[in-house]
N, C-alpha and C positions, 0 to 999 in steps of 0.2 A: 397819333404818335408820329414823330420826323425822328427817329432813332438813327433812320439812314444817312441826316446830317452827321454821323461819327464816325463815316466811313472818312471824311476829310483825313482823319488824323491815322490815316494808315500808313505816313511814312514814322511816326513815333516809334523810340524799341517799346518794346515789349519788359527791356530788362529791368523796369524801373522800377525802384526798391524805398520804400521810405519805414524806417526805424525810430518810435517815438514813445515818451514815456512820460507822464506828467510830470514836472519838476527837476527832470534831467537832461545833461548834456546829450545830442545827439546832434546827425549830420542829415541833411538832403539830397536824396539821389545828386549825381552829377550833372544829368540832364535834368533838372526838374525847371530851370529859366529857361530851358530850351522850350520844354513843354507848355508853359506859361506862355512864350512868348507865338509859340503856334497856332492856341487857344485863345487870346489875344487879339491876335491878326485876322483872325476867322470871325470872331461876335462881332467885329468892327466891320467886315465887309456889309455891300449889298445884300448878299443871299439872306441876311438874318441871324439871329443867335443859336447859341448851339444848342440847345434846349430850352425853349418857352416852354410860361408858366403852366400850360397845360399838356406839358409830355408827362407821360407817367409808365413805368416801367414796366408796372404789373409784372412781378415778380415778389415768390415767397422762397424765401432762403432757409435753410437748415442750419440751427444752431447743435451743437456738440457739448452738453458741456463734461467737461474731464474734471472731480475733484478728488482732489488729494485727501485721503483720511488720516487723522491723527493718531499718535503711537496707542489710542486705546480703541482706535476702528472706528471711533467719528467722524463725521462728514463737517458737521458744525456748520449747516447752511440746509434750510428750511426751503420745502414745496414754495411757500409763500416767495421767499425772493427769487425764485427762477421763475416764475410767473412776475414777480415788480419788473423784472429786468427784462424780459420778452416784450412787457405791456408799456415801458418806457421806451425800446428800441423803436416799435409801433408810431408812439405817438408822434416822434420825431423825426420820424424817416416815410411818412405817411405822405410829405407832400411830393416825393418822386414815388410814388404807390410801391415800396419797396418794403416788406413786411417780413419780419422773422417765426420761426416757430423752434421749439423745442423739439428734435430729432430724438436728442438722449442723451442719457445722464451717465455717465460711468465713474465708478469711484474705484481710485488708485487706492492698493496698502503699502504703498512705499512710503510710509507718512516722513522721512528722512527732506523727499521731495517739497514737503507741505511748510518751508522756510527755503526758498527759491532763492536760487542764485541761477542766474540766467549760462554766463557762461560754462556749466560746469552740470548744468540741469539741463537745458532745452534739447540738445542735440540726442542725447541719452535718452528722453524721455519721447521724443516724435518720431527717433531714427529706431534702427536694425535693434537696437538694445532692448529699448521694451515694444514698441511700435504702438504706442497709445497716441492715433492721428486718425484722422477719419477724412480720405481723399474728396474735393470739392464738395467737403462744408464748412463752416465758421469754426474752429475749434478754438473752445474757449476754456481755460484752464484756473483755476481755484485754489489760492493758497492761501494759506492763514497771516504768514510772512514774508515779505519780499525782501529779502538781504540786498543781491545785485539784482536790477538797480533797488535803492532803498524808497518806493514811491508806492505808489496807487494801482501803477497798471505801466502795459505798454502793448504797442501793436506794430503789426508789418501792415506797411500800406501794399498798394496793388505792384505785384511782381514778385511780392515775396512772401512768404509762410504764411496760409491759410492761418493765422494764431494770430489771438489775442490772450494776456495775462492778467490776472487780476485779482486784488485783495477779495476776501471771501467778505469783507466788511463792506467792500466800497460795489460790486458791483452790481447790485440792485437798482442803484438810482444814475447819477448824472456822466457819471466815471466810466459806464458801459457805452453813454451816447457819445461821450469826448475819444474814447477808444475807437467807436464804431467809425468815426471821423476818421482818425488817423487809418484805421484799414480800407479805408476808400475813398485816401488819398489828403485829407487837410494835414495843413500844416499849421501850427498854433498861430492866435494871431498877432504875436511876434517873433514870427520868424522873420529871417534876413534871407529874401533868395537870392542875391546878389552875391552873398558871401557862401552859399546854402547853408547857412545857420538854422538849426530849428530854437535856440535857444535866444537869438538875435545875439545884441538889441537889434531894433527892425531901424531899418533908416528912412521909413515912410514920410514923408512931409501931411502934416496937417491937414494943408487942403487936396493930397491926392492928387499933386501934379505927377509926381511919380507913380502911382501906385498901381500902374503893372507891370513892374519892374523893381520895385523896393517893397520889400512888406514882405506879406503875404504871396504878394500878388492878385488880390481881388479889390476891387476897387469899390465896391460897398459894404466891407470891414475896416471901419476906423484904425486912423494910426495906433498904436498899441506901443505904451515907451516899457512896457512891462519889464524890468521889475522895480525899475525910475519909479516913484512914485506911490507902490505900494503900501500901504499899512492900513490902518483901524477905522478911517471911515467908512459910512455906506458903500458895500459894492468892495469894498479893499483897497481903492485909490483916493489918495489926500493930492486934490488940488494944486498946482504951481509947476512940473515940469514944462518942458518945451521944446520945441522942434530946433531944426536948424536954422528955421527964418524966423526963429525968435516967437513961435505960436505956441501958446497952452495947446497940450493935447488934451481932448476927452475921448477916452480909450472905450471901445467897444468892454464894458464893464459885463454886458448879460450875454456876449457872444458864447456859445459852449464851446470852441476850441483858444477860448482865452482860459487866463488864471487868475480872476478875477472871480467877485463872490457873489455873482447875480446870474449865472449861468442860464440860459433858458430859449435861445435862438439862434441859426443854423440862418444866413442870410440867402438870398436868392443865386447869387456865383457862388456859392460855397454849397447850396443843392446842384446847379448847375453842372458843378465838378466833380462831386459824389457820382453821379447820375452817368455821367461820361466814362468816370474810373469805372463804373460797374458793368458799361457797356461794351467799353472796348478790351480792358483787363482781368474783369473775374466775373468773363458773364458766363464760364463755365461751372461757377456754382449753382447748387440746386436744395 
């Protein structure tokens, strides 16, 4: 393990906050092209990258999960998928040896809660009012409906709220691992961190002359014109957009922090940056 290569990045705040949600408008920390570009200047030196292929974290983390019962005291979410979701988070977070477990289960009777609206619910339900939060773990919450935002899920990346949200429908499978992204740290992969858009569009060029600096910022995640180009073929994208130099993109279609319909891989800078987020920002979970 070179873990101690993340001591570089001890002049970065601390305060850094990322807010994200499948299918919705949201923003980029302020400093996140700071960050980017710190991170950047570091993998390029001499010394080596910031975490080779054989760093591994060895670390198991505690999940929480909080759900909301319905007005007749249902949970509506079965043994079986808190076990899919535990054993998908596993799969794909296995190559920075970063593993989850089931802490516990606690079921809310506020079923009022269990049709989420984020401004109006979150503060109430982690703060002084009820105090359903459980300090340096995963706190992961269960609702039947999302009103605000009206999506899938959403998470705080590192610097801010231990929480993750999520349909009681969706997070068993891929939606836990795109979440789990977003709270250690990706950004979809079209965002714009130039503009700090997480929504983009990304102004990545094709061939990645830009692309530590436009995009994502990772340079082995395809330009992404999402949502240019989306619809009904394979994967969700039909053929013919283009960059600014006049190049077909072919967009990271199986990337899991795209939105595209092939989801299934997690690139090596996009573990890289997991791995870092967890080192240097929430390696006070347990």
């Amino acid at each position: 393990m070179r873990l101690k290569l993340i001591l570089f990045f001890i002049g970065i705040s601390s305060s850094i906050q990322l807010f994200s949600q499948e299918g919705c408008g949201s923003k980029l920390p302020d400093n996140y092209a700071a960050m980017h570009k710190k991170y950047n200047s570091f993998i390029a030196s001499p010394s080596g990258t910031l975490l080779p292929h054989d760093t591994c974290l060895n670390k198991k983390l505690s999940i929480v999960f909080y759900v909301f019962l319905d007005s007749l005291g249902n949970p509506n979410v079965t043994a079986t998928q808190y076990a899919a979701c535990i054993t998908i988070l596993n799969k794909y977070f296995k190559p920075i040896c970063l593993q989850f477990m089931n802490c516990s289960t606690v079921f809310i009777p506020e079923h009022e809660y269990n049709r989420w609206d984020r401004p109006n619910h979150e503060n109430k339900i982690t703060g002084n009012a009820y105090n359903w939060f459980t300090e340096k773990t995963i706190n992961i919450y269960l609702v039947q409906q999302m009103i605000v935002p009206p999506k899938a899920g959403y998470a705080y990346g590192p610097g801010g709220k231990d929480l993750i949200v999520m349909l009681k429908s969706a997070f068993s499978g891929m939606t836990a691992v795109h979440e789990m992204g977003h709270f250690f740290g990706l950004p979809h992969t079209f965002a714009e961190i130039s503009t700090l858009s997480e929504d983009g569009p990304s102004s990545e060029l094709v061939n990645e002359s830009n692309c530590q600096t436009m995009g994502d910022g990772f340079c082995d995640t395809e330009a992404d014109p999402y949502s240019v180009g989306s619809g009904a073929a394979p994967c969700g994208f039909v053929y013919g957009p283009k960059d600014a130099n006049n190049q077909y993109y072919v967009p990271p279609v199986d990337n899991i922090m795209s939105y595209w319909g092939c989801r299934c891989r997690f690139t090596q800078e996009q573990y890289n940056w997991m791995a870092f987020s967890y080192a240097f920002y929430r390696n006070y979970l347990h």
